[in-house]
C-alpha positions in Angstrom: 27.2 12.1 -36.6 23.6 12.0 -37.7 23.6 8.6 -38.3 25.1 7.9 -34.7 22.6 9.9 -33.0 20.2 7.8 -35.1 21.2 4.7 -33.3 21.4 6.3 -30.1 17.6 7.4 -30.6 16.3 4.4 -31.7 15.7 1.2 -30.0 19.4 -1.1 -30.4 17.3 -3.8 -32.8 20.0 -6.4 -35.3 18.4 -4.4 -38.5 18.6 -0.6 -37.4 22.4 -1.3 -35.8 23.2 -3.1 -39.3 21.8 -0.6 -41.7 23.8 2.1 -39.5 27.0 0.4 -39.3 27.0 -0.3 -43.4 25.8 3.5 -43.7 28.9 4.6 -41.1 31.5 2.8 -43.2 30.6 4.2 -46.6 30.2 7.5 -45.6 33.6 7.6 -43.2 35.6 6.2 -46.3 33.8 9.0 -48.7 34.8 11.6 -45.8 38.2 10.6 -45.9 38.6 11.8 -49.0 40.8 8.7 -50.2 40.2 5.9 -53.0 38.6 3.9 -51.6 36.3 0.9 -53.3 32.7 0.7 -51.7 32.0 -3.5 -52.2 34.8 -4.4 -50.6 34.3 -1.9 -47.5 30.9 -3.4 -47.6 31.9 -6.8 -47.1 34.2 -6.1 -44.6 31.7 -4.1 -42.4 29.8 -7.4 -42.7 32.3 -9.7 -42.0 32.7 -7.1 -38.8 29.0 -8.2 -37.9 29.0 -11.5 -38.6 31.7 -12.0 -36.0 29.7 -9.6 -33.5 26.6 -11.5 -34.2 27.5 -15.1 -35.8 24.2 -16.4 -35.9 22.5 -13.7 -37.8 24.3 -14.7 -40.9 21.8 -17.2 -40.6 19.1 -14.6 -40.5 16.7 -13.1 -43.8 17.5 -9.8 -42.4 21.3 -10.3 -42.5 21.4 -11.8 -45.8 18.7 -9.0 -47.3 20.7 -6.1 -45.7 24.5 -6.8 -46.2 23.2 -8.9 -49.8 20.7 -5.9 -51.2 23.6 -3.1 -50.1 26.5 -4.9 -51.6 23.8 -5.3 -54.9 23.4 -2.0 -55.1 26.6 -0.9 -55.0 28.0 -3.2 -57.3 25.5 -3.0 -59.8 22.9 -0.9 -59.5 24.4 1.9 -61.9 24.3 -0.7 -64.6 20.8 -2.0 -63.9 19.5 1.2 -64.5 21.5 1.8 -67.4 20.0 -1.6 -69.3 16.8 -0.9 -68.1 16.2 2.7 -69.3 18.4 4.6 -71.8 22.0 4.8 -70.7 23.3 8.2 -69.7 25.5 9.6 -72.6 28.5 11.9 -71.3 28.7 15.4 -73.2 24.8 15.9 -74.0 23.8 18.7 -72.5 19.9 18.3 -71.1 18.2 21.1 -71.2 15.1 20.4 -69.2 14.8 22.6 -66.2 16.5 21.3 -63.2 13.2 20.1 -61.1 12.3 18.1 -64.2 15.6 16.3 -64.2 15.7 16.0 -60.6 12.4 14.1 -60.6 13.5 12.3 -64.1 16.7 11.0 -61.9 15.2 10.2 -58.8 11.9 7.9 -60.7 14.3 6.2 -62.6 16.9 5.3 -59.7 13.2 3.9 -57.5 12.2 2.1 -60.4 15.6 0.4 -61.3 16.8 0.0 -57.2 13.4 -1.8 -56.6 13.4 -4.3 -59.4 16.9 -4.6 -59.1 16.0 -5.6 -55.0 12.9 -7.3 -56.1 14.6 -9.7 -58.7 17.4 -10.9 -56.1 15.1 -10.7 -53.2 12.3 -12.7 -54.0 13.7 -16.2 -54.1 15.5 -15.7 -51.4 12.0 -14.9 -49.3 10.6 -17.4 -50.8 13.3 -20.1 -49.4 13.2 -18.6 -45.9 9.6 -18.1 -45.5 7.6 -19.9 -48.4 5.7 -17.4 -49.5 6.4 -14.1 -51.4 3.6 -10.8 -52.1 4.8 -9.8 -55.3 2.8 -6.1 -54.4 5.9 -5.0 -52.8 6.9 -3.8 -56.0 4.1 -1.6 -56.6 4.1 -0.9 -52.8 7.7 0.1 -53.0 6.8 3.1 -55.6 4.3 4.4 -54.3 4.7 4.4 -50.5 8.2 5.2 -51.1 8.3 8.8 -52.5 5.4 9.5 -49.5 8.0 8.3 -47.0 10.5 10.6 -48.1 8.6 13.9 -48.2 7.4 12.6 -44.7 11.2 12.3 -43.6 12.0 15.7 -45.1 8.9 17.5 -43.7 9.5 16.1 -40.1 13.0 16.5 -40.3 11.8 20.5 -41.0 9.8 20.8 -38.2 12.3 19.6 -35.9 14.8 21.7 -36.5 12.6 24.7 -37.0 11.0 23.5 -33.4 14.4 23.5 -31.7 15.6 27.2 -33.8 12.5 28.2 -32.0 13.3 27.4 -29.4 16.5 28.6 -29.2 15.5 31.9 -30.2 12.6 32.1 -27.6 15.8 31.6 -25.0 13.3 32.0 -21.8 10.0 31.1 -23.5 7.9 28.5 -21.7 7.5 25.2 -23.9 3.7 26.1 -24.6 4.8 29.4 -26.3 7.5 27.4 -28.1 6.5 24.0 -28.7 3.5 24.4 -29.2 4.2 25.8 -32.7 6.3 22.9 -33.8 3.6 20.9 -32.3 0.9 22.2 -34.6 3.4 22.3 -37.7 4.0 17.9 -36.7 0.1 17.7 -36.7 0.0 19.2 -40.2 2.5 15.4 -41.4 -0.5 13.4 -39.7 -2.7 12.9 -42.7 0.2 12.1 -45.0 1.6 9.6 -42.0 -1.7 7.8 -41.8 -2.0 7.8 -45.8 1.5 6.1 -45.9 0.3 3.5 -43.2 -2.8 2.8 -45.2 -1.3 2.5 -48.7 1.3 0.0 -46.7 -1.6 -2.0 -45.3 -3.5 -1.9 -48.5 -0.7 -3.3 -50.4 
């Protein structure tokens, strides 16, 4: 349902309808609580597209989205596994949980991006003739920013409209305001995300 209202939100653009429709499938299949295999859905969602929009398959955007997703599914477990030290079943790790949450999550960015960087790149370079090889480093260290970003705004919304709800008569200036102040508070680490992006 989030990822519907999503699409309803945002401007109906190729990418953003794509990216929903693959997120849609995966998630209706995990919801469904059968076996289900996630490549195979994944091709089939795109063989779904292709025939709504033929000459995308043509497209960077279609090949990047439906090719990178399908990637990562497939293979991205194993990536990381070779790349850093596979995870061995039965050790217990006894770090503190924050420390292997932010172990887990560096190590899935780091692996993901390469992983997308190593298949990507020659295909951008036969499509556009040119490749910036500083999306790598751009990758880990906008990245992380754009996900506290998502959280925090996410936040503010729903604590705007549980305001607002809870205010029941309240003018908009008693109610919005405060969310409005607590958005203003994500404009510094917005703008610092758009100028790491740029610098890159």
């Amino acid at each position: 349902m989030l990822v519907i209202a999503y699409l309803v939100l945002v401007p109906a653009e190729a990418p953003v309808v794509r990216s929903g429709i693959l997120a849609i499938v995966l998630t209706l299949a995990r919801f469904a609580g059968r076996r289900y295999d996630a490549l195979p859905l994944l091709l089939w969602a795109s063989v779904a597209l292709a025939i709504w929009r033929p000459l995308d398959v043509w497209s960077l955007g279609y090949q990047l989205s439906v090719g990178l997703s399908a990637l990562l599914v497939w293979r991205s477990v194993e990536f990381g596994d070779r790349l850093f030290m596979p995870r061995i079943r039965g050790v217990v790790d006894e770090r503190p949980w924050q420390m292997r949450l932010v172990a887990n999550a560096t190590r899935g960015m780091v692996a993901t991006t390469l992983l997308c960087a190593i298949v990507s790149v020659p295909l951008i370079w036969w499509h556009t003739g040119r490749v910036s090889l500083a999306a790598i480093p751009a990758a880990l260290v906008v990245l992380p920013l754009v996900a506290v970003l998502m959280h925090a705004g996410y936040a503010i919304l729903i604590a705007g409209l549980v305001m607002a709800i809870a205010a029941g008569g309240a003018s908009f200036a008693q109610t919005g305001g405060t969310a409005e102040g607590l958005g203003a508070a994500l404009l510094p680490l917005a703008h610092w995300c758009v100028s790491a992006t740029a610098w890159f």
